[in-house]
Each structure stands twice: as structure tokens, then as C-alpha cells.
RODO-2510 file (C-alpha; in nm, 4 decimals, decimal comma):
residues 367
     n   res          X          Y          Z
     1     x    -5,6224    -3,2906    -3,5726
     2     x    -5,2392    -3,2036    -3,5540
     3     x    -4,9493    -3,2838    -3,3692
     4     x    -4,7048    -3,0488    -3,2605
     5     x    -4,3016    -3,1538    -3,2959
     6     x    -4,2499    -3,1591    -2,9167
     7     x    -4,5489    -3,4710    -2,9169
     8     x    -4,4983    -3,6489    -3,2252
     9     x    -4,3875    -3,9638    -2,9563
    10     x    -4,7317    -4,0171    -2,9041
    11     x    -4,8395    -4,0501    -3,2404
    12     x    -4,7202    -4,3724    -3,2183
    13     x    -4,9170    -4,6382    -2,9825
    14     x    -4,6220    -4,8290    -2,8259
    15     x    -4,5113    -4,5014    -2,6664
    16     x    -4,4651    -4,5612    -2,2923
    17     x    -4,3732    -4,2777    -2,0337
    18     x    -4,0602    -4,4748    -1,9758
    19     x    -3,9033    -4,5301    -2,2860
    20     x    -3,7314    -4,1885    -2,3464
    21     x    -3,5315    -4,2845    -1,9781
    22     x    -3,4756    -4,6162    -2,1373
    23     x    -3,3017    -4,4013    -2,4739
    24     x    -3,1568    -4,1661    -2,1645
    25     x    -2,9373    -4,4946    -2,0088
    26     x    -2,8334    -4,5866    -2,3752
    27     x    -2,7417    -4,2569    -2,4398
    28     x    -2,5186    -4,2762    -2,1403
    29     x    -2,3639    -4,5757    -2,1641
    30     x    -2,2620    -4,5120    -2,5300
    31     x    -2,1222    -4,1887    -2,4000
    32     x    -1,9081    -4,3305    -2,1372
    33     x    -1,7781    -4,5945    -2,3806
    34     x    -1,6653    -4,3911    -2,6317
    35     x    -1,5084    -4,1579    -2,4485
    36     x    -1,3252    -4,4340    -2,3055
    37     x    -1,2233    -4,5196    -2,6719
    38     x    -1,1319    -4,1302    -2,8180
    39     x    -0,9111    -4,1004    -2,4805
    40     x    -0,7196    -4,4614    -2,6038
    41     x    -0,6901    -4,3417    -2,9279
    42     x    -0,5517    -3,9977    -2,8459
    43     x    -0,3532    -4,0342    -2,5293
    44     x    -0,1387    -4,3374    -2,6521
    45     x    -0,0152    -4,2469    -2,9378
    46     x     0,0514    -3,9205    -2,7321
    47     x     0,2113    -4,1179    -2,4410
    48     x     0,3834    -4,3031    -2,6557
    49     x     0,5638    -3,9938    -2,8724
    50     x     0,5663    -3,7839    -2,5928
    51     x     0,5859    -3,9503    -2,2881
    52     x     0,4301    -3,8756    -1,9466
    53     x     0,5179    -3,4796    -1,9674
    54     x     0,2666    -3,4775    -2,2909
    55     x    -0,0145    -3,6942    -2,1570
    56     x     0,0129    -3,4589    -1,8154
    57     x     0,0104    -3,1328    -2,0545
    58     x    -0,2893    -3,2381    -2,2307
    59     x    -0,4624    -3,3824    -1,9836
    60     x    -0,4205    -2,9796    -1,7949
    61     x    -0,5179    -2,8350    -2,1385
    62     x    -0,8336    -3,0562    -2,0972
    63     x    -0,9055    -2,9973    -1,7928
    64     x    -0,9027    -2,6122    -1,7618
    65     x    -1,2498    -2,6555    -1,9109
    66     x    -1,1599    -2,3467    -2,1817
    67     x    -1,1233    -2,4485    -2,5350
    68     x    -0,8048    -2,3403    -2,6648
    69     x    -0,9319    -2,2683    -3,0892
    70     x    -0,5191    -2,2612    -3,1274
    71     x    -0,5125    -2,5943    -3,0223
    72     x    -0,5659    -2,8523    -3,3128
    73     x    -0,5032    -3,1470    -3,0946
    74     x    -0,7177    -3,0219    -2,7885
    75     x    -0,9769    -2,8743    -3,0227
    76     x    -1,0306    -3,2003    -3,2199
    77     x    -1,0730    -3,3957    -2,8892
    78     x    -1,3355    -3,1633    -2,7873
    79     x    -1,5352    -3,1715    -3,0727
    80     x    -1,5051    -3,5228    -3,1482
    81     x    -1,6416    -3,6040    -2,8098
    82     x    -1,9296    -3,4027    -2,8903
    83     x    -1,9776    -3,5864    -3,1977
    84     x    -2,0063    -3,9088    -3,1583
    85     x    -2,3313    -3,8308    -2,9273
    86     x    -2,5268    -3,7287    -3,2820
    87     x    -2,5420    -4,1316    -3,3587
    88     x    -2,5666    -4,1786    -2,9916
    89     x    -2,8859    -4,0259    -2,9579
    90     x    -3,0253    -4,1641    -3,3150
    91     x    -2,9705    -4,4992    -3,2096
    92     x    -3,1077    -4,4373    -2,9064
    93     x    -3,4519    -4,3491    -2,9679
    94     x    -3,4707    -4,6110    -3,2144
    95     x    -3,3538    -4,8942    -2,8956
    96     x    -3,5752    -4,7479    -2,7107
    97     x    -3,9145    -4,7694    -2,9145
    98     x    -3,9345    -4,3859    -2,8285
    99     x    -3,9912    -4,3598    -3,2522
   100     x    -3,7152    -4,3872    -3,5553
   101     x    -3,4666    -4,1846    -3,5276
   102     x    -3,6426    -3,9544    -3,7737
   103     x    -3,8745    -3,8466    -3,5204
   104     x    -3,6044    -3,6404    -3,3689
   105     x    -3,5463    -3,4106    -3,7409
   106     x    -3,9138    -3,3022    -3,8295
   107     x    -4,2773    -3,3555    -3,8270
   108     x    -4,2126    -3,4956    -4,1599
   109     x    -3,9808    -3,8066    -3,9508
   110     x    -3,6562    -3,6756    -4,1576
   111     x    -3,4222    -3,4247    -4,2714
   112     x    -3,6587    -3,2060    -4,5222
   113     x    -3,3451    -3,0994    -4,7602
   114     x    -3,5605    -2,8588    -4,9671
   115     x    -3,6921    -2,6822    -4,6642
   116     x    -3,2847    -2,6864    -4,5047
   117     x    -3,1598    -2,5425    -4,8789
   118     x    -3,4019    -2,2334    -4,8097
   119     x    -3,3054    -2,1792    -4,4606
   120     x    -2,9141    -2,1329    -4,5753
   121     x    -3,0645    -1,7736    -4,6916
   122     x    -3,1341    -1,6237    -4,3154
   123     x    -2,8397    -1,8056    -4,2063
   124     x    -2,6141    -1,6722    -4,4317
   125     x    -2,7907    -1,3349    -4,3608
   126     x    -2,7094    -1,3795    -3,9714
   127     x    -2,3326    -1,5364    -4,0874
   128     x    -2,2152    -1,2085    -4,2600
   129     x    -2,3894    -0,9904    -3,9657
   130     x    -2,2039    -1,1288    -3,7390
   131     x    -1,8683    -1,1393    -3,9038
   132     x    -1,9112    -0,7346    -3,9373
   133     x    -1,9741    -0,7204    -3,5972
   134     x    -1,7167    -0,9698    -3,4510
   135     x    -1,4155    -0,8123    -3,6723
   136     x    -1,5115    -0,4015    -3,6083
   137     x    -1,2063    -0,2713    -3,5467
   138     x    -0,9800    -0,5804    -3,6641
   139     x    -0,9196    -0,3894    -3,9812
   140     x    -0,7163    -0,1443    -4,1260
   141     x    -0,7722     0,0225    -4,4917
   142     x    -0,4511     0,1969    -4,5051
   143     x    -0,2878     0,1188    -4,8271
   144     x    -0,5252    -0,1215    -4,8783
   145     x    -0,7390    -0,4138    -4,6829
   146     x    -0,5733    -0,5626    -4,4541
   147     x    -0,5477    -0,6692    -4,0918
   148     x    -0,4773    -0,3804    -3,8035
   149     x    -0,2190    -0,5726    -3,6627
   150     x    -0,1723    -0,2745    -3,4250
   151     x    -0,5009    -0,3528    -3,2392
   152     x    -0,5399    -0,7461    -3,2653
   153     x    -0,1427    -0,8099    -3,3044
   154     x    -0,0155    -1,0774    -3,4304
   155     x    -0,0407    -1,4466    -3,4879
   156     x     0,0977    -1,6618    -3,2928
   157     x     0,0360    -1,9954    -3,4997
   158     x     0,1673    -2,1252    -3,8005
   159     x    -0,0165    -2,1217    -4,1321
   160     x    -0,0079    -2,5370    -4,1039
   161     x    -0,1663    -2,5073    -3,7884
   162     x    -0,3853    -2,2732    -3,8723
   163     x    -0,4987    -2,4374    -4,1997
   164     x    -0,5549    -2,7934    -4,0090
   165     x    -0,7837    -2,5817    -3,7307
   166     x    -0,9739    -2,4658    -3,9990
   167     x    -1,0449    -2,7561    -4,1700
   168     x    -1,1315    -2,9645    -3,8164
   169     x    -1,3457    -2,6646    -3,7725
   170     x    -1,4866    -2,7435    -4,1040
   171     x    -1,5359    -3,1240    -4,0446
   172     x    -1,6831    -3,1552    -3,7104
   173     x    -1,8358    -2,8625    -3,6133
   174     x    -2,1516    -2,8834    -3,8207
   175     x    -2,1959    -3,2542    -3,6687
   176     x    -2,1039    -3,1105    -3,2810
   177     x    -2,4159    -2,8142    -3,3222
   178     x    -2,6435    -3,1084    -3,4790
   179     x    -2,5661    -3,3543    -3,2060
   180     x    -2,6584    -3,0689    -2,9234
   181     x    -2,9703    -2,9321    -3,0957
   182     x    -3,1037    -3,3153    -3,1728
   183     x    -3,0333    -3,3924    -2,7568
   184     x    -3,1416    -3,0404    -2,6002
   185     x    -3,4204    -2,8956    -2,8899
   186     x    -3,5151    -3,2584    -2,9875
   187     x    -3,4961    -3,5973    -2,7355
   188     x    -3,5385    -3,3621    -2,3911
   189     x    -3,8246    -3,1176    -2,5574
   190     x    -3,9910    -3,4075    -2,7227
   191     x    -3,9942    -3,6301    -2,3957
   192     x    -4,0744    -3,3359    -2,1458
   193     x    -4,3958    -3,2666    -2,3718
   194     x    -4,4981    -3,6244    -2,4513
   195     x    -4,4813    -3,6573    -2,0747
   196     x    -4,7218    -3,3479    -2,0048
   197     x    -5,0963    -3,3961    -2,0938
   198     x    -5,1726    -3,0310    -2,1270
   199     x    -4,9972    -2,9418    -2,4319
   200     x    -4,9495    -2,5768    -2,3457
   201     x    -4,8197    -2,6653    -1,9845
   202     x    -4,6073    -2,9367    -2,1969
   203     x    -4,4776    -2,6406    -2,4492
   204     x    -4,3743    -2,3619    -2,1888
   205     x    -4,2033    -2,6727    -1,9496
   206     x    -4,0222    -2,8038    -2,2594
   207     x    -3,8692    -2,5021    -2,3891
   208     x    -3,7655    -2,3378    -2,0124
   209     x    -3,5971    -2,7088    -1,9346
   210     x    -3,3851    -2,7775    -2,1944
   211     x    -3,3270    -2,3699    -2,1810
   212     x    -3,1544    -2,4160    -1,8734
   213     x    -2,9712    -2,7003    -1,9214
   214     x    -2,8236    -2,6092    -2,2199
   215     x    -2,7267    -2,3266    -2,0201
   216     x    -2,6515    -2,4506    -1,7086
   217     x    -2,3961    -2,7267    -1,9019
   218     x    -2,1895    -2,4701    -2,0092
   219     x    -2,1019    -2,3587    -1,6680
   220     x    -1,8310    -2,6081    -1,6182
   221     x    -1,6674    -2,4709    -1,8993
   222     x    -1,6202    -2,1596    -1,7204
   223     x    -1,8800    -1,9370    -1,8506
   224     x    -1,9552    -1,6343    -1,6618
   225     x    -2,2827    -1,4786    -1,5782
   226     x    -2,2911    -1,2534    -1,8936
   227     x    -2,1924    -1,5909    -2,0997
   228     x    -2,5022    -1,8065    -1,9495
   229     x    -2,7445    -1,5415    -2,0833
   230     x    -2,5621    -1,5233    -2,4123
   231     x    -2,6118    -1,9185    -2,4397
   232     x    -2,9320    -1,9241    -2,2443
   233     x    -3,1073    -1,6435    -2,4880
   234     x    -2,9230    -1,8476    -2,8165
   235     x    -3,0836    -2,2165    -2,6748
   236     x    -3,4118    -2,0337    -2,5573
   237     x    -3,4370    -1,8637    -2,9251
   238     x    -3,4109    -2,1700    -3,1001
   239     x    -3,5908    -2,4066    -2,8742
   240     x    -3,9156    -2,1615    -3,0282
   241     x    -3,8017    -2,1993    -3,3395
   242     x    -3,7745    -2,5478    -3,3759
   243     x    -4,1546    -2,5813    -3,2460
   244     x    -4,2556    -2,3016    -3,4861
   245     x    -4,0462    -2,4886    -3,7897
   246     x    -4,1589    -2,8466    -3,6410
   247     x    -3,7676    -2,9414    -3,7333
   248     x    -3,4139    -2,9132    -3,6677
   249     x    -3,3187    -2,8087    -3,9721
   250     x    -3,2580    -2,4177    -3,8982
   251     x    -3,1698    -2,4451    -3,5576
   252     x    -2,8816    -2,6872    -3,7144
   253     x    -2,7902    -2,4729    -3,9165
   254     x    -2,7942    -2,1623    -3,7345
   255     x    -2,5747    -2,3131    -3,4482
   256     x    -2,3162    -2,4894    -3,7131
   257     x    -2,2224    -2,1180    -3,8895
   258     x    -2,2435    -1,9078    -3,5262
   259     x    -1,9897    -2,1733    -3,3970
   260     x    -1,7821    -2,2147    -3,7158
   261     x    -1,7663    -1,8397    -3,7362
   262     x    -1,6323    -1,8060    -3,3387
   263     x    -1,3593    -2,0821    -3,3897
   264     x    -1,2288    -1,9629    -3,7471
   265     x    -1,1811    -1,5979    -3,6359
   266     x    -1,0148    -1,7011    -3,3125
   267     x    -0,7642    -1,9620    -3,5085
   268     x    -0,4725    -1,6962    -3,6028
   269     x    -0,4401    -1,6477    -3,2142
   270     x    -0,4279    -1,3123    -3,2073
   271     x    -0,1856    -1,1731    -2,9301
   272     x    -0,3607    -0,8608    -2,8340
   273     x    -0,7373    -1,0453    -2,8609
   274     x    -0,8731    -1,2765    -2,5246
   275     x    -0,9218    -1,5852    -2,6657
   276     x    -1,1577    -1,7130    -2,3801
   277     x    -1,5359    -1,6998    -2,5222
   278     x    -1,6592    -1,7674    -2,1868
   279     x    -1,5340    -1,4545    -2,0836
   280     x    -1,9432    -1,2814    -2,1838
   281     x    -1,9968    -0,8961    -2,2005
   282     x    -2,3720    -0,7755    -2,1862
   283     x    -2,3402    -0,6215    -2,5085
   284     x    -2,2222    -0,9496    -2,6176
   285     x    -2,5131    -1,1059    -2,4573
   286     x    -2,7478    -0,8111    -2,6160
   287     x    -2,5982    -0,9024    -2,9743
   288     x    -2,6758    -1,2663    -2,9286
   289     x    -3,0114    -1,1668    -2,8456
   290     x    -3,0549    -0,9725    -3,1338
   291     x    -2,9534    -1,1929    -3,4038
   292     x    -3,0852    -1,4558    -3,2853
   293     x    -3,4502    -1,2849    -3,2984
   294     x    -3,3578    -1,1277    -3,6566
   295     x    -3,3224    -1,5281    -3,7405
   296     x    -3,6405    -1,6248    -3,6087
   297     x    -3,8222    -1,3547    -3,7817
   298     x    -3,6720    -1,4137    -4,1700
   299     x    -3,7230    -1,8089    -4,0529
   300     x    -4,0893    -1,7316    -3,9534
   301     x    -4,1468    -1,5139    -4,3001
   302     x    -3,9442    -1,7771    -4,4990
   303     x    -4,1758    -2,0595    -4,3476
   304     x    -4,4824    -1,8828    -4,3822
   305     x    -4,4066    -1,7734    -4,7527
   306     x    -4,3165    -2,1890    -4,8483
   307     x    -4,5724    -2,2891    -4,6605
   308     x    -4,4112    -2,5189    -4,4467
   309     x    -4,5560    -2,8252    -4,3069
   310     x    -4,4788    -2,7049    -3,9285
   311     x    -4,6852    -2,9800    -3,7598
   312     x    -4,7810    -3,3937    -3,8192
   313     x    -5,0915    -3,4305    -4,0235
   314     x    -5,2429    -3,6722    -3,7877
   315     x    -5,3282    -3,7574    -3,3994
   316     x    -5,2048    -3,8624    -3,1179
   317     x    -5,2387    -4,2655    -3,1016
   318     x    -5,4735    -4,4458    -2,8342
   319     x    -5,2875    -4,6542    -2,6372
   320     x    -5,3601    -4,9880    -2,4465
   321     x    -5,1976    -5,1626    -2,1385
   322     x    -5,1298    -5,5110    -2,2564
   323     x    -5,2095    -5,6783    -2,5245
   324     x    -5,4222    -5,4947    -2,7736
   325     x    -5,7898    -5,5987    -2,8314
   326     x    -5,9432    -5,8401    -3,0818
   327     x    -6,1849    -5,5312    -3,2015
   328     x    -5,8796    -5,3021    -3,1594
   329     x    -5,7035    -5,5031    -3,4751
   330     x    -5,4859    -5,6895    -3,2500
   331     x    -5,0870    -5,6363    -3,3055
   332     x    -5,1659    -5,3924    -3,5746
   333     x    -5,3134    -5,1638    -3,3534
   334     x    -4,9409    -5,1101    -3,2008
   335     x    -4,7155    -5,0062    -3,5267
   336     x    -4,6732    -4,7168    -3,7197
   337     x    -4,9339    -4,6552    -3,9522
   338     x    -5,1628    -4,8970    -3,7856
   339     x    -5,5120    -4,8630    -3,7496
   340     x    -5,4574    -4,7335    -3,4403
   341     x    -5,4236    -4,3862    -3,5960
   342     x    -5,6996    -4,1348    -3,6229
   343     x    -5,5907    -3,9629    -3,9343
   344     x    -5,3182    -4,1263    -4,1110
   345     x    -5,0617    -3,8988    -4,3298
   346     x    -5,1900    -3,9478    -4,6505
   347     x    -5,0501    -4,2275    -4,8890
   348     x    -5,1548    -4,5015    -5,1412
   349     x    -5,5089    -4,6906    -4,9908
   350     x    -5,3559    -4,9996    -5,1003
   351     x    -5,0528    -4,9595    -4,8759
   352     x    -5,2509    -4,7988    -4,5736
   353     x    -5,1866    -4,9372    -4,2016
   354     x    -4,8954    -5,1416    -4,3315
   355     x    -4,5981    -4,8227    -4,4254
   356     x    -4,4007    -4,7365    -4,1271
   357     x    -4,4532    -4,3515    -4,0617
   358     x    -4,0658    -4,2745    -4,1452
   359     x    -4,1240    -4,3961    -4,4718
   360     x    -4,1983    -4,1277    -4,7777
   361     x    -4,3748    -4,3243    -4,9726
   362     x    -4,7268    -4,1596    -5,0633
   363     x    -4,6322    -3,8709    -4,8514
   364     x    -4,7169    -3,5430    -5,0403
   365     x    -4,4165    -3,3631    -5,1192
   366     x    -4,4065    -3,0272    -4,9323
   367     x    -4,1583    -2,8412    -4,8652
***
């Protein structure tokens, strides 16, 4: 017996059908409150420098729903908004009982670095793709490389500017595609399929929900038809490969470089170039597509040829309304590692039924 990544909450007997909404409310409420903090810390300091004229220019900036990448100011709010719902969602599952917050990164119940160092390789792959693609025709080889400033034209930031984008870009936005891909490819997959008896059923409803809300919550930002697909086909590509992988890890990674790569290229502020990435093509859509296939296949070979551990090495727990049995082992029967498991992950027989199931110790150390 096995247990897929979109189940692994029910490997753990205290799992309850209501305990993800319980991590949902959390999630909320932290969300609400620390937006209320960024605004405090960006619009006084604004307000007070600035005055009414700057809060009321930012607060249109912000509200157009487009992100401006030429923006330092508006682009850091953005992103840090996004951020701060990576430790949202941690702590969330761990309030909630729903598992420790490990359960959201792999089978393994954490980050497995090795296995993240070997997908750089496809990503990279994908990275330098796409930069070809994105800048044909931004060139110009007379007298040398440079930029053809007669088809982009010209920037219309300074180098400080653009040097502080870039290194914003640099700082949050690997945190902004983790804390997406841990809510959409990890809490709302792995609570739509614990909720779903039949596990196939479970799979196909995960993957098509979160999908099309990924999708659908990039309307308000003013995508158009052409731009759903694009980010529909990117979230439905990696919701597969995160159940293929049993982890985060590529999907993280994959989403960190594809958004890195938009933002840096758009920084100069080209004059001749539309800045608006909502603004989808169907060949744009058709490239997303693409690469993001030609990712899932080197990530498929690359797992295959490691042989990477893609699902837990145990079952699903029994579980018990009330209090558990005399016969059953009595609270034991409720934690982590209890006896309540079928086939524990193997470890030390001395320390059996007593190690928490995020911990590494005896865990066999695959990749």
C-alpha cells in the first residue's frame, strides 16, 4: 500500500473532513490582517511624503488590477502581498491538525533538496527556451550584440530603478510562485482528494478545481480569454506534475524562473513593447502549452532515471469517532506514527509508533 500526494491527509488518523475549512478561515483571517498591516506600512510613509495626491495615485495604480513591472513601489506591494500567504498557509495546516506543514512539500513531509538541485536542470532548460523566444526580434547584431532599439525603443526608466526592480524581482518572486503552488497544487488538491473516497474521482476533481481557480483568479487582473488558457494550461500542467513528482519542488521552481523571466525583461520599459501580460495571444497561449509539456516530460525522465520516491510508503490511517479504543492502543492510535498505521515508513524498531511522520529520522535517504 501507497499513498498518493493529493491523500497524504489521511495518513494521519486525526484527519477530519472539516479541518482543511478550519486551515481555510485561518488562512483568511491572516490574509485580511496583513494586508491591513503592508497597506499601514506603505501608504503612510507615502501619505506622509507625498500627501493625499500620492496615496490617491497609488491607490489608482493598484487598483487598475495590471501590474506595472516599471513600478518598484507598486510591484513590491504586489508581490509582498502574495508573500506573506506562503507562512499563511504553513501555519495553517499545522492550526488546523490538517498535518505539519510538511505535508504540503512532498510525500517525503519536506522540501527534498537533492531531488529540487536536479530539477534546476529542466528548468534551466525551459528558462533559456523561453528567453529565445520572448526576445526574437529584440536584437540587433549590427556592429555587434546589442539591443534593436528601433523595434522595442527605448527605456523609459532609470538604471536605479531598474536595478532595484530587478533585485525585488529577485527577492520575492521565488517566495510569491511558492506561496501560489503550496495554496492551489498543494492545500486545495490535497483537501479536494482527501475529501473524495474514490481516489481516481478524487484525482481528476482535484486537478480540474484548483485548474480553474487558479485561472479564474487571474481574471480580476484583467486577463483576457487568450490569457486564461495561457494560465489555465500553465496551472493544469503542473497540477499533473506535482501528483506525478508527489512534491512541489518543480512546480516551484518552474513558476519562480517563468515569472522572474516575464518581470526582468519587461523592467527597462520598453516604449515600443505593451507592457500588459494580460493582454494573451493564442500563440502565446500555444507556447505556454508547449513548454510547459517539454517540462513535464524531462521532469518525468529525470524522476524516473533517480528513482524518485513519488508516493508515501504507507496507508491511509483508520479513523475513529471519539475516543479511540482500549484494543485500538488508546491515544496512540491518533498521532503520527502511531499504531494506527498499516505500514509505517521505515525507521529504527526501537523508536517505532513514537517519531512524528515529519521527522527524518530512520527515513531511508532517497532522492
Amino acid at each position: 500500500m501507497s499513498v498518493p500526494y493529493h491523500r497524504l491527509p489521511r495518513v494521519d488518523a486525526r484527519w477530519r473532513w472539516w479541518r482543511p475549512l478550519v486551515a481555510l478561515a485561518f488562512l483568511v483571517g491572516w490574509y485580511v490582517a496583513s494586508q491591513v498591516v503592508i497597506a499601514v506600512a506603505y501608504f503612510v510613509p507615502i501619505g506622509a511624503s507625498q500627501g493625499a495626491d500620492g496615496l490617491m495615485g497609488l491607490q489608482d495604480d493598484l487598483s487598475s488590477g495590471a501590474l506595472d513591472p516599471t513600478d518598484p513601489l507598486v510591484l513590491s506591494l504586489s508581490l509582498v502581498s502574495l508573500v506573506v500567504l506562503l507562512p499563511g498557509i504553513l501555519l495553517a495546516v499545522k492550526i488546523a491538525r490538517v498535518g505539519p506543514a510538511g505535508i504540503l512539500s512532498s510525500t517525503r513531509f519536506r522540501v527534498r533538496w537533492r531531488w529540487t538541485l536536479w530539477c534546476l536542470l529542466p528548468t534551466l532548460v525551459i528558462a533559456i527556451a523561453m528567453f529565445l523566444v520572448q526576445t526574437w526580434g529584440m536584437f540587433s547584431f549590427d556592429g555587434g550584440l546589442g539591443w534593436d532599439h528601433d523595434a522595442i525603443g527605448q527605456s523609459t526608466v532609470s538604471l536605479g530603478t531598474l536595478t532595484l526592480t530587478i533585485v525585488l524581482v529577485l527577492l520575492l518572486v521565488p517566495f510569491q510562485g511558492a506561496a501560489e503552488e503550496y495554496i492551489f497544487r498543494g492545500f486545495l488538491m490535497q483537501t479536494i482528494g482527501s475529501w473524495i473516497p474514490l481516489r481516481v474521482v478524487g484525482t481528476v476533481v482535484a486537478v480540474a478545481v484548483s485548474t480553474v481557480v487558479f485561472a479564474l483568479l487571474h481574471i480580476p487582473n484583467g486577463y483576457n480569454v487568450w490569457g486564461i488558457l495561457d494560465v489555465g494550461s500553465f496551472g493544469l500542467v503542473a497540477a499533473i506534475i506535482v501528483l506525478r513528482t508527489g512534491g512541489m519542488e518543480a512546480t516551484v521552481l518552474q513558476h519562480a524562473f517563468n515569472n522572474i523571466m516575464i518581470f526582468v525583461l519587461q523592467a527597462p520599459g520598453w516604449s515600443k513593447i505593451d507592457l500588459d501580460s494580460s493582454n494573451g495571444t493564442m500563440v502565446g497561449w500555444l507556447i505556454t502549452l508547449g513548454t510547459s509539456l517539454a517540462f513535464w516530460g524531462m521532469v518525468e525522465v529525470l524522476a524516473s532515471w533517480r528513482g524518485l520516491d513519488r508516493r508515501f510508503a504507507g496507508s491511509e490511517a483508520p479513523r475513529f469517532r471519539g475516543t479511540a479504543p482500549v484494543w485500538a492502543g488508546g491515544r496512540r492510535w491518533t498521532r503520527p506514527g502511531g499504531t494506527g498505521w498499516d505500514v509505517a515508513p521505515a525507521r529504527d524498531p526501537e523508536t517505532a509508533g513514537s517519531v512524528p511522520v515529519d521527522s527524518s529520522s530512520g527515513v531511508a535517504a532517497r532522492t
